[in-house]
C-alpha positions as CSV (number, residue, x, y, z in Angstrom):
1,X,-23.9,-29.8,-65.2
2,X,-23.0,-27.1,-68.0
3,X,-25.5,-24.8,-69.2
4,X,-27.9,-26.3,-72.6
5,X,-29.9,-23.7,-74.6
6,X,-31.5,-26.3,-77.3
7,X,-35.6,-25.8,-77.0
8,X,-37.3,-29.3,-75.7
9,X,-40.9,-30.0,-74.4
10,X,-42.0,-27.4,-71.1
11,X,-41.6,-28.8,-68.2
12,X,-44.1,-29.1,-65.0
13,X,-42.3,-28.9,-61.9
14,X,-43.3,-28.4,-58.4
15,X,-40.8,-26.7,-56.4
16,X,-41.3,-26.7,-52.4
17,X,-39.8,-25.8,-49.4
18,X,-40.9,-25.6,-45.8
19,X,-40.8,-21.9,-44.9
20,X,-43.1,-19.0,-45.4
21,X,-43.9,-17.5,-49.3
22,X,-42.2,-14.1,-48.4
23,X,-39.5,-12.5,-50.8
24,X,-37.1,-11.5,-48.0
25,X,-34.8,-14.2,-48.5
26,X,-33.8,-17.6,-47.9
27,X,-35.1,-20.9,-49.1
28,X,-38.6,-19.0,-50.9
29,X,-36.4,-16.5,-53.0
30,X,-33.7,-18.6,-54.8
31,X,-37.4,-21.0,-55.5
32,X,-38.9,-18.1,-56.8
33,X,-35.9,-16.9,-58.7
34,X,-35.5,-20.3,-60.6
35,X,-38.5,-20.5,-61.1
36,X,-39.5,-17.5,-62.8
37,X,-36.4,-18.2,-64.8
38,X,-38.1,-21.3,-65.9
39,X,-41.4,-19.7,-66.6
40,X,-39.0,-17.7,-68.7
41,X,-37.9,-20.4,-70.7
42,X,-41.3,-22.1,-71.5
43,X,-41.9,-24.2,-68.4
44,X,-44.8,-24.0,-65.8
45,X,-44.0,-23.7,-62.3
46,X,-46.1,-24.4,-58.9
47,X,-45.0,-23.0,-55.9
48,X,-45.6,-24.7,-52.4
49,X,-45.0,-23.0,-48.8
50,X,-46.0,-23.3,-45.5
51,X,-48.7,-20.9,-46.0
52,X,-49.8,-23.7,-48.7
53,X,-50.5,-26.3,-46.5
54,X,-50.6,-25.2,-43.2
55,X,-53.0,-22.2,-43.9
56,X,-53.1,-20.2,-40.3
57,X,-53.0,-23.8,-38.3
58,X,-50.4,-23.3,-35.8
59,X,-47.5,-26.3,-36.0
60,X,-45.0,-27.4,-33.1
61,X,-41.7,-25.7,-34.3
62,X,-39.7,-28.8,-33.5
63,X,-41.9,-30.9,-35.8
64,X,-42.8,-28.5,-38.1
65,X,-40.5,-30.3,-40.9
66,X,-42.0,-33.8,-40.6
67,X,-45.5,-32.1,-40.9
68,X,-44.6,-30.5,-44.1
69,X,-43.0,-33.1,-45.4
70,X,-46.3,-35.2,-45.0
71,X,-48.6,-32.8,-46.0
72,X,-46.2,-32.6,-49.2
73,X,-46.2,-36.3,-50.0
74,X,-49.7,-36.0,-50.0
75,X,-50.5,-33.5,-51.9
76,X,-48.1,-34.6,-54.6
77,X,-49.6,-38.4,-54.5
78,X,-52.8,-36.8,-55.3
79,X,-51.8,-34.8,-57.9
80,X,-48.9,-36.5,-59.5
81,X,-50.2,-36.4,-63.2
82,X,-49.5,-32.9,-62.8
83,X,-46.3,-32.5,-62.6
84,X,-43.1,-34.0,-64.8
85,X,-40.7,-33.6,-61.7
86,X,-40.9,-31.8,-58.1
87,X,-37.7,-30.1,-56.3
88,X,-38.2,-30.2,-52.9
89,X,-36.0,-28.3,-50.6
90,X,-34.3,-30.2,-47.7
91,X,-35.8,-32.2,-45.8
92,X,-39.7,-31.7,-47.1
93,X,-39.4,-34.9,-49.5
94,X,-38.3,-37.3,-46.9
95,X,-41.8,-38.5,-47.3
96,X,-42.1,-38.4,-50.8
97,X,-38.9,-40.2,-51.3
98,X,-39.8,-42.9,-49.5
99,X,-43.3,-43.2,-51.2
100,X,-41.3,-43.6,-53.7
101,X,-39.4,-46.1,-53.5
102,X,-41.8,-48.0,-51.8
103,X,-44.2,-48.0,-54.3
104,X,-41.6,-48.6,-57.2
105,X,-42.5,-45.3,-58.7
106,X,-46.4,-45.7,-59.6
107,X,-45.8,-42.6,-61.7
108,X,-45.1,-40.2,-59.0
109,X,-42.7,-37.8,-60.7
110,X,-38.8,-38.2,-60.2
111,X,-37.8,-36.0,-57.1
112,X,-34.9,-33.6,-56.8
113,X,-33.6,-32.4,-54.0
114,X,-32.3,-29.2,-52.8
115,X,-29.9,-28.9,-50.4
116,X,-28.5,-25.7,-48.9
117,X,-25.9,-27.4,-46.4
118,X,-25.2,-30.8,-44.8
119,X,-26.1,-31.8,-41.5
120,X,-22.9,-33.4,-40.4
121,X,-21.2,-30.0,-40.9
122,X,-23.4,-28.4,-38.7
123,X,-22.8,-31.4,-36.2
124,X,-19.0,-30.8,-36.9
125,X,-18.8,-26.9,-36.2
126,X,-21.4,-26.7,-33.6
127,X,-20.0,-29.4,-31.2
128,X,-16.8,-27.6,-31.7
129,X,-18.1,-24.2,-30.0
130,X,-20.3,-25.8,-27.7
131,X,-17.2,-27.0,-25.9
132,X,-16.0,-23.0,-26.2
133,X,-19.4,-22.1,-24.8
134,X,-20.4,-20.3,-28.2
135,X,-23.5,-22.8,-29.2
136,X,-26.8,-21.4,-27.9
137,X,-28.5,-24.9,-28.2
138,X,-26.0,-27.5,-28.8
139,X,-26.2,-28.8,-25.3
140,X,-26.0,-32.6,-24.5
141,X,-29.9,-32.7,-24.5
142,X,-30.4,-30.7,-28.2
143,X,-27.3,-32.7,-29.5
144,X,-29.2,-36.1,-29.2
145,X,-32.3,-34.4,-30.3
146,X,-30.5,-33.9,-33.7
147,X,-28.6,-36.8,-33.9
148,X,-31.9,-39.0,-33.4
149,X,-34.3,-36.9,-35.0
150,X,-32.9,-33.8,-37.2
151,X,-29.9,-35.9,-38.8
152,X,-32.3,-38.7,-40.2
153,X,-34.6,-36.2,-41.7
154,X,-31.6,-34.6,-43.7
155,X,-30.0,-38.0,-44.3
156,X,-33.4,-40.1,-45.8
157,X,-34.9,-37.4,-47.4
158,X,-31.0,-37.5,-50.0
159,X,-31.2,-41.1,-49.7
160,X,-34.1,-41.7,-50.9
161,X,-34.3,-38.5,-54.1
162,X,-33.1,-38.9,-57.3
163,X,-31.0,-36.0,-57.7
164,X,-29.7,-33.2,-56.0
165,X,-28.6,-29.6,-56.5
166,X,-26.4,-27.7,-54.3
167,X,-25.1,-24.7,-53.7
168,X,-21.3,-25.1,-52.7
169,X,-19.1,-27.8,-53.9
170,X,-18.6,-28.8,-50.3
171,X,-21.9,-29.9,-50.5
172,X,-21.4,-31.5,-53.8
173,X,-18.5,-33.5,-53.2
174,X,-19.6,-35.2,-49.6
175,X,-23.0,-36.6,-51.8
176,X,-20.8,-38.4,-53.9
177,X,-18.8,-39.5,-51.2
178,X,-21.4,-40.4,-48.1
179,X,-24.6,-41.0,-49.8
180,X,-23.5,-42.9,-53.0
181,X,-25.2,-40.1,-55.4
182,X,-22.6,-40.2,-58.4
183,X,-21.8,-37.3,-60.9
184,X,-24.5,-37.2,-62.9
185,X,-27.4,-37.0,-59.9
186,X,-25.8,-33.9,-58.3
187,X,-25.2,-30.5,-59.4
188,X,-23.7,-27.7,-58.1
189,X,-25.4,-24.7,-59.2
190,X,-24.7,-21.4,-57.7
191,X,-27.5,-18.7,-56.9
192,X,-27.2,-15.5,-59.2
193,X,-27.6,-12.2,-58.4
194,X,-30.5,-9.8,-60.0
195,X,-29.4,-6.9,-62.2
196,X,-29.9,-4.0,-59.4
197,X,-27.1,-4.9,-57.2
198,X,-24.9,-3.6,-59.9
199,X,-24.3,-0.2,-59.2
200,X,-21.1,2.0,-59.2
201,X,-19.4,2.7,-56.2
202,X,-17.2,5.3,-54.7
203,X,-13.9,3.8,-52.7
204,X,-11.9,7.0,-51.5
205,X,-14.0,7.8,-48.6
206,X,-12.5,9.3,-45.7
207,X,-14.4,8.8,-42.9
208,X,-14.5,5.9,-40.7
209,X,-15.2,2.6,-42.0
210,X,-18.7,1.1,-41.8
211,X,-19.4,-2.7,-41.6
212,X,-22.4,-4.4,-42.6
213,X,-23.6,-7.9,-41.9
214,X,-26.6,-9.3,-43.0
215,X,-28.2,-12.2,-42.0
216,X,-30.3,-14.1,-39.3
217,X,-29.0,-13.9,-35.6
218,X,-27.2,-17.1,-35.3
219,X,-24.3,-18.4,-33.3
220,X,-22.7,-20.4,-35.8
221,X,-22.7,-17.0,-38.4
222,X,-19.5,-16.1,-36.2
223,X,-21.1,-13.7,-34.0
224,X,-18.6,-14.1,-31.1
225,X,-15.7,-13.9,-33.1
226,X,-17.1,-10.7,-34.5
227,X,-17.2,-9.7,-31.0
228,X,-14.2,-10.2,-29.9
229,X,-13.0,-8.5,-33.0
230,X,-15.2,-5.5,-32.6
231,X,-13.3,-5.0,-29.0
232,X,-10.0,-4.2,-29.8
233,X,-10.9,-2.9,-33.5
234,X,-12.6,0.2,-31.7
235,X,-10.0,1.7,-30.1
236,X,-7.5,1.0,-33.3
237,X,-10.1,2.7,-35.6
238,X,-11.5,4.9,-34.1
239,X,-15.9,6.3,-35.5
240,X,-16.0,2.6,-36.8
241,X,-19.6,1.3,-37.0
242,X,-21.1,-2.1,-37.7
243,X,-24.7,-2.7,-38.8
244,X,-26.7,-5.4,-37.9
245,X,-29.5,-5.9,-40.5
246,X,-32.3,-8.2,-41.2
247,X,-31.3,-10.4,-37.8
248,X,-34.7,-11.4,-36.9
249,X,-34.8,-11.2,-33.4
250,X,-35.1,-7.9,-31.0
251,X,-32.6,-5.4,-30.9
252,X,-32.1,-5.3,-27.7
253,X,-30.8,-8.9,-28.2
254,X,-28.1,-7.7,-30.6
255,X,-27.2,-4.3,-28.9
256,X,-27.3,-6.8,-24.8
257,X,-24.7,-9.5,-26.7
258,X,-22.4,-6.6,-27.4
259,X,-22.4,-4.6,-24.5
260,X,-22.5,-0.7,-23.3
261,X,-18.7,-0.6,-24.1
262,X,-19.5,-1.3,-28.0
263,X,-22.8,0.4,-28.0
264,X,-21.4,3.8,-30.0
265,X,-20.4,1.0,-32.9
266,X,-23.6,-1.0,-33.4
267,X,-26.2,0.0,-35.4
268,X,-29.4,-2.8,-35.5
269,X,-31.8,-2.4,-38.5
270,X,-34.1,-5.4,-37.8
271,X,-35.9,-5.7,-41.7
272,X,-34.7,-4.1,-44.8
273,X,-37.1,-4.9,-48.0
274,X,-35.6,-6.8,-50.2
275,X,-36.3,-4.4,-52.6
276,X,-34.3,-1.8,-50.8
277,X,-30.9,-4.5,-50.5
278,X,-29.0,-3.0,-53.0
279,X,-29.3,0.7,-50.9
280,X,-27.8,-1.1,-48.2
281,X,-25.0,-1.9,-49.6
282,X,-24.1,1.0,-51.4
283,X,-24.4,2.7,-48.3
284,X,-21.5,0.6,-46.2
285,X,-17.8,0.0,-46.9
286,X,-17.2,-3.4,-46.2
287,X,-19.2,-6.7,-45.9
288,X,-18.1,-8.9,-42.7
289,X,-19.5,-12.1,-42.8
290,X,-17.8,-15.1,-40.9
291,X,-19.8,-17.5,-40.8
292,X,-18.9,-20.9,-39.3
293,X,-21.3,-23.2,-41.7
294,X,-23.2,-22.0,-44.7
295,X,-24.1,-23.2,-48.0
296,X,-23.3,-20.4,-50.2
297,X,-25.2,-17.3,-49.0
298,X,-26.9,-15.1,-51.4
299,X,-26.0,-12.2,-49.4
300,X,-23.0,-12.5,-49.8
301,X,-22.8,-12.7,-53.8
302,X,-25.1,-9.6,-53.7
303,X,-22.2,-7.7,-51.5
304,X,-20.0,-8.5,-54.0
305,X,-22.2,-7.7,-56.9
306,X,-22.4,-4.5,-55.3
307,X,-18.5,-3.6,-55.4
308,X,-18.4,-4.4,-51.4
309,X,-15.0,-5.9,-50.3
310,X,-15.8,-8.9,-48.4
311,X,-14.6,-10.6,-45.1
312,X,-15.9,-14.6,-45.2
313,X,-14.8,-17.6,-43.9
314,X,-12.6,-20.3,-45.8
315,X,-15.3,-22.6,-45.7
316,X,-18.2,-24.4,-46.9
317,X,-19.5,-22.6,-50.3
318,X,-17.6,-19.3,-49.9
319,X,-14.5,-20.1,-51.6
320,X,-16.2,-21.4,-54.1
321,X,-16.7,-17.7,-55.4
322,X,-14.4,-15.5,-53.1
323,X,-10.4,-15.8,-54.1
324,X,-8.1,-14.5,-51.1
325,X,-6.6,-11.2,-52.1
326,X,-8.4,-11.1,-55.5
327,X,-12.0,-10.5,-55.3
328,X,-12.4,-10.7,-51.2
329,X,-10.6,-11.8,-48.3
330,X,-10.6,-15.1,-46.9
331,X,-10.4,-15.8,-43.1
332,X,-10.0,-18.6,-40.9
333,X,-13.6,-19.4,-39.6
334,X,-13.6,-19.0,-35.6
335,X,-10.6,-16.9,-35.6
336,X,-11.6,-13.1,-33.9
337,X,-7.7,-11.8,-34.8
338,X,-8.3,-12.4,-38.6
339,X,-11.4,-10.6,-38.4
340,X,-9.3,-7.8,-36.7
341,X,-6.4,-8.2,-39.1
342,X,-8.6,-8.1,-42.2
343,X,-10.7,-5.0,-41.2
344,X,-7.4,-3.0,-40.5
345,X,-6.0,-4.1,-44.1
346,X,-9.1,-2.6,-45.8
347,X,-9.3,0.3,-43.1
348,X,-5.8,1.3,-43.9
349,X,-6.1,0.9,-47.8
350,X,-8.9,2.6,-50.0
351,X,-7.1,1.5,-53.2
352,X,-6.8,-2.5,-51.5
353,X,-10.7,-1.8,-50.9
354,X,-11.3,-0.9,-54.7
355,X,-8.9,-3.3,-55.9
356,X,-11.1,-6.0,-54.0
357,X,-14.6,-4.6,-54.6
358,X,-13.9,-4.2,-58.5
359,X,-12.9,-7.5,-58.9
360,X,-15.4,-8.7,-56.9
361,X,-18.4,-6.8,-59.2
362,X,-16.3,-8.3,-62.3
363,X,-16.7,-11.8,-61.1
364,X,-20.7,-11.7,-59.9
365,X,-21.5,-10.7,-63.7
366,X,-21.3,-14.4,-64.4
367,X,-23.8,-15.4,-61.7
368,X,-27.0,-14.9,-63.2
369,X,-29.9,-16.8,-62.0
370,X,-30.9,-17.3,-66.1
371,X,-27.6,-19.6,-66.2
372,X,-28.6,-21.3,-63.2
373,X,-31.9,-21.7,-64.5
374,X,-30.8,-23.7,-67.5
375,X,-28.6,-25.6,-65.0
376,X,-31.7,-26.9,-63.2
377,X,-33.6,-27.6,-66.3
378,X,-30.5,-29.8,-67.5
379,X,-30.5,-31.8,-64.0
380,X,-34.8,-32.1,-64.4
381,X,-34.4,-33.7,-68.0
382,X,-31.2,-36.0,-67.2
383,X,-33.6,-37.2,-64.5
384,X,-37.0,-37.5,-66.1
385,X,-34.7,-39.1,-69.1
386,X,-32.7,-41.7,-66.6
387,X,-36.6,-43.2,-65.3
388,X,-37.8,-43.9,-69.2
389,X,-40.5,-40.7,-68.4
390,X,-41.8,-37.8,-71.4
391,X,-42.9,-34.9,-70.2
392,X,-46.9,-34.0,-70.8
């Protein structure tokens, strides 16, 4: 979908997903982003959470989806003259989808979904490094679990929407090809990054390099690899550090997976504000993020908005904006001596460092959630369009 700018009719959307309101990042962010982008543009916007439906009512963790997702088809049943088209992350309009088409329509509004990943690569990577030993909870137990209950969820809730956006071409290309969603029901629309990041940056430091990854605490983000990286990179260089921010989980969890003999190197913030992101950055050399299965992570386009060279993984949604040896570097994914290889390269080279993070900055200044913005608002009007709808 290409960006249009001609002025139509405002739009009402919904736009839900099934995890807290908070702005720290994840699913809620890139909703509230678009969003006010919309809001921007003329269009009214209602936002839907967990807090939204669930209030303080405690929910089952493992079920927690399928409640949302029924909570959500009702709540939109019962208020669908409200809204010209909802955009449900995945899988909260399983539900909803399948009202749908049950009820040939009934003017409920069209539904778009948004997807972040696929299922089947997560099925792919993580029975892969469950055989290693490097899934927490990929066991033979958990693997049925997700093939008979996780798997549908992710699989009916496409089937049964009328478009979806994505945010990798990965992504993009397997709904075409598995799920029978042609060209002009799917977009790929890539995040942006907010103004702030922007800032200048110094590259001729010449103390030891500092790492930073940010992210949840998860096996497949490459977290062994990173390990095993870390282990021979600190005797190579030596005062190297790697920070650990925003994980999620304890500490002591982080600082216990690495062990005393790494403990000089790590550094563990758990929370940064997300106001405070762009500090962080400018504050670290090098972004290390190898993660096994993503979709495209906003993270990483604000490291690279920053100046940061980045380390990433050739997969999923990552090449889709880093180019090897142009505006990052590109490693295998599960592959501990590219890691080491890489860090060495930019270690050893404070010009390769700048030539990287420059290029990097250059590229991000087309990412602008406004751009995205019109993308979406293209895909909600080809929809609405395609059913014969008006909007109010």
């Amino acid at each position: 979908m290409s960006p249009s700018s001609s002025p139509q009719q405002p739009l009402r959307v919904l736009m839900a997903a099934p995890v807290p309101r908070r702005r720290e990042g994840g699913s809620a962010i890139i909703a509230y982003h678009l969003g006010e982008c919309l809001e921007q543009r003329g269009h009214s916007v209602t936002y839907v959470f967990q807090e939204d439906l669930f209030g303080q009512e405690k929910i089952s963790p493992r079920f927690s989806a399928l409640s949302f997702s029924r909570r959500l088809d009702r709540c939109i049943a019962g208020n669908r003259e409200k809204f010209d088209v909802v955009n449900l992350h995945a899988p909260s309009g399983l539900l909803y989808g399948m009202r749908r088409r049950w009820q040939s329509s009934r003017n409920l509004p069209p539904y778009v979904i948004t997807l972040h990943g696929l299922e089947e690569r997560r099925i792919y990577v993580q029975s892969r490094e469950e055989k290693k030993g490097r899934a927490w909870n990929f066991n033979f137990r958990n693997r049925l679990w997700h093939r008979f209950y996780t798997f549908p969820l992710y699989r009916w809730s496409i089937r049964n929407a009328d478009a979806a956006h994505t945010y990798s071409r990965d992504v993009w290309n397997i709904l075409q090809l598995n799920y029978d969603l042609d060209t002009d029901r799917t977009a790929y629309i890539p995040n942006g990054v907010e103004p702030r990041f922007f800032l200048p940056r110094r590259y001729n430091s010449s103390g030891p390099l500092k790492l930073l990854y940010a992210g949840t605490w998860l096996d497949q983000r490459g977290i062994f690899y990173i390990r095993d990286a870390l282990e021979r990179l600190v005797s190579q260089s030596p005062g190297l550090t790697m920070s650990f921010v925003g994980c999620g989980c304890p500490p002591e969890t982080i600082k216990n997976f690495f062990g005393s003999e790494l403990a000089s190197a790590i550094v563990v913030q758990p929370a940064v504000p997300s106001g405070q992101m762009h500090e962080l950055f400018s504050s670290h050399d090098v972004f290390l993020f190898p993660s096994l299965m993503e979709g495209l992570p906003s993270v990483l386009l604000e490291a690279m908005a920053s100046g940061m060279p980045v380390i990433t993984a050739e997969t999923c949604g990552m090449p889709d904006v880093v180019e090897d040896d142009f505006n990052g570097l590109l490693i295998p994914p599960a592959d501990a001596q590219a890691i080491e290889q890489a860090v060495l390269r930019l270690a050893a080279s404070p010009a390769l460092c700048q030539r990287l993070g420059e290029a990097a900055q250059q590229t991000m200044t087309r990412y602008t959630w406004e751009r995205s913005a019109v993308m979406l608002e293209k895909l909600f009007r080809h929809v609405i369009a395609a059913e014969g709808r008006t909007s109010a």
